[in-house]
Every structure is written in C-alpha cells, then in structure tokens.
N, C-alpha and C positions, 0 to 999 in steps of 0.2 A: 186847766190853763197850761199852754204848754212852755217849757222849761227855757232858756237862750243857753245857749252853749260856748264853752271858753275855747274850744278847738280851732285853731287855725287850719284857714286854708290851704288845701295842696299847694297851692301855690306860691304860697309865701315862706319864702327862705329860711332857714333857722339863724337865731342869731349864734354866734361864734360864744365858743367860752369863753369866758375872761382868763387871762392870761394864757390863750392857747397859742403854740409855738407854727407860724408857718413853715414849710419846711420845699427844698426847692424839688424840682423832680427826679426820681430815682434815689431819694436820701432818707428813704424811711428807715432805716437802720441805721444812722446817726445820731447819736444825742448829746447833752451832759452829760459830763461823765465828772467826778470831783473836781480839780482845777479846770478842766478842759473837756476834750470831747472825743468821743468810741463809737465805734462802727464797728459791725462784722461782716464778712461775707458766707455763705456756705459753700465749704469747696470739698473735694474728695481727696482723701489721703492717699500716700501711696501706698497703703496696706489695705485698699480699698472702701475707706469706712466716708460717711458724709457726718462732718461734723464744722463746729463756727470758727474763722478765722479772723484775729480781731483786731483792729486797728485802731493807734490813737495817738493823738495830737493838742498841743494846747490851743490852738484853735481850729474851728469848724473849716474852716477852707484846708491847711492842712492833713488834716484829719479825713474831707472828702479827697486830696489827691492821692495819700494813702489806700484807702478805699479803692478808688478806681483802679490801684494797679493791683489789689488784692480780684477784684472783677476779674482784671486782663487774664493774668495766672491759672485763675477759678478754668476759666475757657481755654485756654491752654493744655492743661495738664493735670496730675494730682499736684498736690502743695502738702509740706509738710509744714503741721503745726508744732510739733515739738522738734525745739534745737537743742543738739547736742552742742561741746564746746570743741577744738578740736583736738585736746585730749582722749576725751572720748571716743571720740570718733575713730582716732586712731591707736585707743585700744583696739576697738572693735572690728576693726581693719584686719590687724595683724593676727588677732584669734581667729576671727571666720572665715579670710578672705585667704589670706597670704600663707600660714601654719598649717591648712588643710591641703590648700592646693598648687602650691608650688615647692618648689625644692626645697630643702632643708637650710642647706649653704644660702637662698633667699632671704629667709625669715631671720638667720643670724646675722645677712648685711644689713637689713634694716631694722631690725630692734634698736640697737645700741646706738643709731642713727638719732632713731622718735625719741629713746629715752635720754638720751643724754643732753641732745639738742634742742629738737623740734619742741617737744612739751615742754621745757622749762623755756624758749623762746618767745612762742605763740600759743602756748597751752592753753592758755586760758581764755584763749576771745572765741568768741559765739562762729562757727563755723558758716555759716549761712552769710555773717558778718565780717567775715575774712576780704581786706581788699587788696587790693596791689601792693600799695602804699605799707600796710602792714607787712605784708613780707618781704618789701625792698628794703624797708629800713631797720627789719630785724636779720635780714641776710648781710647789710652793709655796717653789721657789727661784729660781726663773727669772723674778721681778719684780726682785729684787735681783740678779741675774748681770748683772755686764758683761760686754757683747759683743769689745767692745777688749781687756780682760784675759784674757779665757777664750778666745778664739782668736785670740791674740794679733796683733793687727791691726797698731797702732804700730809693736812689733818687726819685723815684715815691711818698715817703709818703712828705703829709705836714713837710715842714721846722722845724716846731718846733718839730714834732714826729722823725725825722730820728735818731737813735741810732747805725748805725754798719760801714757799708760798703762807705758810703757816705761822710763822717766824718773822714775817716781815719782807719776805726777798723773794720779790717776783720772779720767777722762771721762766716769764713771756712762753710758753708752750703754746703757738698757736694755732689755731687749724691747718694743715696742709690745703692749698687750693683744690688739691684731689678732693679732699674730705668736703669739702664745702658744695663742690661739684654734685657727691652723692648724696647731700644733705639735700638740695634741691629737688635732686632727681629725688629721692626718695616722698620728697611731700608731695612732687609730684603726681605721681603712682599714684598717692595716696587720693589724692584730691578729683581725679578720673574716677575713681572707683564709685567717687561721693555723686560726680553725675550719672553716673551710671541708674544709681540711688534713688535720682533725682533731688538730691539734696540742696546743690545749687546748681546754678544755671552755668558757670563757666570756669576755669581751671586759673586764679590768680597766679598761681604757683608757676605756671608754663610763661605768664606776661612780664614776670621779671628778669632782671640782669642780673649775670652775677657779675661781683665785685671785681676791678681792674686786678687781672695777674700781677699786677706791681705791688698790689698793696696786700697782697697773699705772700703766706707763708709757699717756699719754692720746694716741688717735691723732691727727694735724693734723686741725682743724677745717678742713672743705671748703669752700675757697675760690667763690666763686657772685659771675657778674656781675650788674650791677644790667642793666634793659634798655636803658639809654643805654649804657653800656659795652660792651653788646655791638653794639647799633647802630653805636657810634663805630669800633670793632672791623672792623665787614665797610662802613661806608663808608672807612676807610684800605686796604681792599683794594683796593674797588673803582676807588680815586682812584690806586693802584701798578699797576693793572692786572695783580695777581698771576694767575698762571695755577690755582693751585690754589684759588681764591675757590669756586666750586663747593664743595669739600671741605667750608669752614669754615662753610657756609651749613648742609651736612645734618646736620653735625654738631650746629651751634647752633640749626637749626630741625626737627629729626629725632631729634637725640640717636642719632645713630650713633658707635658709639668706632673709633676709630682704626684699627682691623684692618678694620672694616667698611666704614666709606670709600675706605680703599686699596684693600680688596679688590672696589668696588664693579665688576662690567662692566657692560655697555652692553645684553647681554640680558635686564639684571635692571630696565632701565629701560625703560617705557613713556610715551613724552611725549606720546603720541594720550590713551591712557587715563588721564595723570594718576596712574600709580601707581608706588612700587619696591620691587623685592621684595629684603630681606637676606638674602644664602645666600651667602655666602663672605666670607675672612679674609683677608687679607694680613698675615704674623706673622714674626718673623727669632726663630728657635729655634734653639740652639745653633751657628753662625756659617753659618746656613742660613736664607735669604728663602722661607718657604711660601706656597703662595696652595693654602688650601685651601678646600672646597664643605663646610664647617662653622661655626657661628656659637657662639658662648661658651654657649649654653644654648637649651635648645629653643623656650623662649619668645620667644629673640631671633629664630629665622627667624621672618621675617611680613612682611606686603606691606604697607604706609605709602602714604597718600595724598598726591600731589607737590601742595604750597601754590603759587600763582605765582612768590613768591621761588625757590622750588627749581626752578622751572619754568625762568625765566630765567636763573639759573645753571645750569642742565646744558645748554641753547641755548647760553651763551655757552661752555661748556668744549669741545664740542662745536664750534663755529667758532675756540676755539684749539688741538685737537690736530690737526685739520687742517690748519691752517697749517703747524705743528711737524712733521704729517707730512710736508709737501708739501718743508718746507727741509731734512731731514734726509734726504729721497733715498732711495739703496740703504742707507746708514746707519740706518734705521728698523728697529724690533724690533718685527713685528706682534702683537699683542694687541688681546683684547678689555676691558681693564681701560679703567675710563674717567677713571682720573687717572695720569698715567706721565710722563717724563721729556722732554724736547725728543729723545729719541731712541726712545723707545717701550718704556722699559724701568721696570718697576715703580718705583713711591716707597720708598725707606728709611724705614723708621717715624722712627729717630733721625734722620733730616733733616727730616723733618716737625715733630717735636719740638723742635728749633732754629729751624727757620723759625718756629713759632709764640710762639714764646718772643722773637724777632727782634718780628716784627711785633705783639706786645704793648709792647712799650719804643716805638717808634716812633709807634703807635697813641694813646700816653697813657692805658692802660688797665690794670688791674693786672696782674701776671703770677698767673697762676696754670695749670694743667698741662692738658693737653687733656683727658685723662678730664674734669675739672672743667665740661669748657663744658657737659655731659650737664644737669647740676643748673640750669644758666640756661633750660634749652629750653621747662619748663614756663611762666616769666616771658615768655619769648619769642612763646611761640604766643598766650597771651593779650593782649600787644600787638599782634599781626597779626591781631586780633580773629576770630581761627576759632572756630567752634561747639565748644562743650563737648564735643559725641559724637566729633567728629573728633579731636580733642585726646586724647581716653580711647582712642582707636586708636592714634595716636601713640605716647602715654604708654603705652600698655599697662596701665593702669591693669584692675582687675578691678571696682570701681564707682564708679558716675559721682560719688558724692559727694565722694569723693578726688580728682577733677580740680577739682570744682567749687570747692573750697579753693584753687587758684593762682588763682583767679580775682577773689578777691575782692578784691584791689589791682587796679584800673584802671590801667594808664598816662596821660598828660595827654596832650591832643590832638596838643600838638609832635610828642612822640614816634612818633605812629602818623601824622602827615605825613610825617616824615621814611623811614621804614620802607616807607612807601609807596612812594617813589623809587627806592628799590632795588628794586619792582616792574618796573621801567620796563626795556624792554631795554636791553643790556649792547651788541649789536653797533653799534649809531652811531658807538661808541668806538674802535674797533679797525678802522674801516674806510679 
C-alpha cells in the first residue's frame, strides 16, 4: 500500500522564520550590532590589500547613510582603515618625508614648530577627523598663549633663577605673527603630504584664517643703517685691520647673508671679470658645520657684479689668508673657502655674530643683527653712485622702478668722499 508524502509542492512558498529580520535592498551587510547597528564595506587599502571597512550608528538609517558613503569611497579609491592621530602622523612626516629629503635648515624650521605647537594644539584628534573648525579655533588662540606658561619655560630654570611664569607672574611672551604664519604653513605642508597619502580628501589647514594682525603679537621693526653708519662701520674695520673686513663689505654692498659669505670660495670669484657667483652656504645645523653647494632659494644662486669696494677687499683678504697661510705651516686646514680662520678652518656663524655685534659697540654704530645689514645695501650702492641697472642686478629686483625708489635720497658729497677712500687699496697697510 503505498505511503502519502509530507513533501510540499514546488510550488508552494516557504514560510518565513519566525522572528526573521526584512531587510531593504543592497543592506545585507547591516545588522545589530549591541545598542545599535554596523555595516561594512570591502574596500582596498592603500597599501593595496582588500579588507572590511566598518560603519556604525545608533540607528539603522544612520548607519545605512554611513554605509553608502563608505560604498561611494570604496569606488573612488583605496580608503584607509587605520587612523593615525595627528601626532602621529606627524612624527611620521618629519622622519620619512622631510629629514631624508629636504634640507637640513627645513627639518629644524619645522620640528620645533609640530613640537612645541602643533602636537600639544591638535595632537590628539584622529587626522582623518580633523576639520576647519578645529584648526580655526585652535589657531585663534595662539595670539593669547604664553609661550613661558604653556611650555613651561621659567619652571625649567634653577629654583633660585625663576622670575616670571612659574612664580605667579605672567610674561605674556606671546607668539610673533611671523611664528603663527609658520605654524600654519607648517601644518600645512604637513597636511598635502597626508593627501598625497590619501589619507584625507582635502587640506583644512589651507581653509583657514589666520588671526587679525591686531591681535598678534607685532614682529621687531628692522632695524636699517643710515649710509654714514655703515661707512663708519667698515672704516672701524678697516682702521682694526680686521681680517674678516671682506666679509662685511659683500655683505653690506652685496647683501649676501651670512651662510653665503661664510660659505663664499675662491672659485666663485673672479677678480679678472669683476664678477661672484652665490652657490654655496656655510650653516651649523644641529651641532653640525655644513658647507653646502645650496643657496636659501633659487633666486639667490646668481652671479653679482664685484663694485671696486669689493674688489679691494677680496685683494686685501686674499694677501691676508696668505700670510695666515704661510704662519700656520703644517697646521693649515686647506680649503677653498675664502674667509677661514688663522688656521684654515671654516668661520662659526655664532662667532661671526659676536664679532659683529663686538665691532658695532666699538664702531659707535647701532647694534643691530647681521641679517639687518641686507636692508642698508640698497642705501649703500646708491652712495657709491652705481647705475640703476647694475643695482637691479644686485638687488635682484624684477623692475627697474623698484630700485629706482632707493634712489631718490642722494647722499651729500662728504659722504661719497669718504666711501671713496675705502676704494683705495688696502695692502700699503699690511705691508
């Protein structure tokens, strides 16, 4: 007898589980998740790999518009799933990016920038999660942040030296506008490199303002010799018989800074042709003297045409490192550098810096810092009455109208007698 069968027909539907969850289209990677609810997508890293990216929300709509923009991205690009914070991040910067591959004098503008600033600012929030908003309103504190209280400077010194911050009595030391300027820029930088990365999609750091010049600390107004001061200036050299009077001349009639004089050699001068070419630095970066075949900006390398003042001092430098050769013997440190030591060894910027700051008290002339003498050069050349076009070479000016402005104060006769003199050779002196 044959058996009936409990089997249902093809045709007839299954019934649904109990308690089974509908779920709408394209949401099958959504669920509960403990109070609320998680999705993933699978996207690819930028380090190439395919792994889940996860989203969640306390509720299910939420959680799916998360979701779909985790989709959008997926189709877009790699996504990263691990965030760094933006300390991190810019440790990470500054060891692999910036330390290997940029200049030395780079790396030490912007350390002490991230470390003193940026990380203790915004250190801590999720890079990814970095908005406008956060860095406007941690940049539009930083006019009113003391420097002394906030990394607490005072407390550092010996107990019996402390006098400000430490004690109860604010210092107000507060950032320079400058400093705030490169605080910026520096997270800037930083924040380009992060897209580069792909880390986030767009540079907050570029969307912000910085804080009203007013309500900045104001940087020192640049100190500038008049042209008798600086005449007075290199005839007390030349009446000390300073050995480094050369220097002070290209400086103040050249406007070369300080890395570029030091680092000036001997093949970058031509005394026949009357020219010198800027291509190298003398720089002490982190307790290290470089003499590098780089100049501060591309504009600076350029060949300067040697005035007779300059002419005569690098003749006379020129008959005293010979001498200094000749006395110091096998003790001589050969180099092509053409301002060095009685032994032939490179100048210390901070000795130079002392010496100049020496021979300004002595001089009767005001101190003020050798970047500074840059800003006298244009006063300068137009006392030694050189032509306009020569001066725009000089100055590097891009048009003549701009030079043609230093010009329009003449110096009085005295003066350009006097100037003259220091035309005169140097070696009757020394012989």
């Amino acid at each position: 007898m044959p058996t009936k069968t409990a089997l249902a027909t093809p045709e007839e539907p299954k019934r649904p589980r109990k308690n089974r969850r509908t779920r709408a289209n394209n949401e099958g990677s959504i669920f509960p998740y403990k109070n609320g609810w998680a999705g993933y997508v699978w996207v690819t890293t930028p380090e190439g790999k395919k792994t889940r990216k996860w989203a969640y929300g306390k509720t299910r709509e939420e959680t799916h518009e998360k979701w779909l923009k985790l989709h959008e991205q997926a189709r877009v690009g790699p996504v990263a799933t691990k965030h760094e914070t933006v300390a991190a991040f810019l440790k990470r910067w500054l060891n692999e990016v910036v330390e290997p591959n940029r200049e030395p004098t780079t790396y030490v503008a912007y350390e002490p920038l991230v470390r003193l600033y940026i990380v203790p600012g915004i250190g801590k929030k999720r890079l990814d999660k970095l908005t406008v908003r956060d860095v406007q309103t941690w940049l539009n504190t930083l006019p009113t942040l003391c420097t002394c209280c906030d990394q607490r400077k005072d407390h550092k010194r010996p107990e019996n030296k402390r006098r400000c911050c430490s004690i109860g009595q604010c210092c107000k030391s507060y950032p320079a506008r400058y400093t705030i300027i490169g605080i910026r820029r520096t997270l800037r930088a930083a924040l380009n490199h992060a897209i580069k990365e792909e880390l986030i999609s767009k540079n907050v750091a570029a969307l912000t303002t910085l804080p009203s010049a007013s309500k900045t600390k104001k940087r020192r107004q640049q100190a500038v010799w008049s042209v008798d001061e600086a005449r007075r200036f290199l005839e007390h050299l030349r009446a000390v018989d300073d050995p480094l009077y050369a220097a002070y001349v290209l400086i103040l009639v050249l406007g070369l800074r300080r890395g570029e004089a030091l680092g000036l050699t001997w093949t970058c001068v031509d005394l026949d042709a009357e020219e010198l070419t800027i291509a190298n630095q003398l720089t002490r970066v982190r307790r290290e003297l470089l003499h590098r075949n780089t100049t501060k900006t591309d504009d600076s390398t350029a060949s300067l045409p040697l005035l007779g003042l300059c002419i005569t001092a690098l003749q006379h430098r020129q008959h005293k490192q010979e001498k200094a050769r000749k006395e110091a013997g096998n003790d001589w440190n050969a180099s092509d550098l053409v301002f060095t030591t009685k032994h032939g060894t490179p100048i210390e910027p901070r000795n130079f810096n002392r010496a100049f700051e020496a021979h300004c008290r002595k001089a009767g002339v005001p101190r003020i810092r050798v970047h500074d003498t840059r800003h006298t050069c244009a006063s300068l050349l137009a006392a030694l009455d050189v032509h306009p076009r020569t001066a725009m070479r000089i100055l590097r000016h891009s048009q003549i109208s701009v030079t043609m402005n230093v010009y329009t104060q003449i110096p009085n006769p005295e003066t350009r007698k006097a100037l003259d003199k220091l035309n005169q050779s140097l070696d009757q002196t020394n012989d």
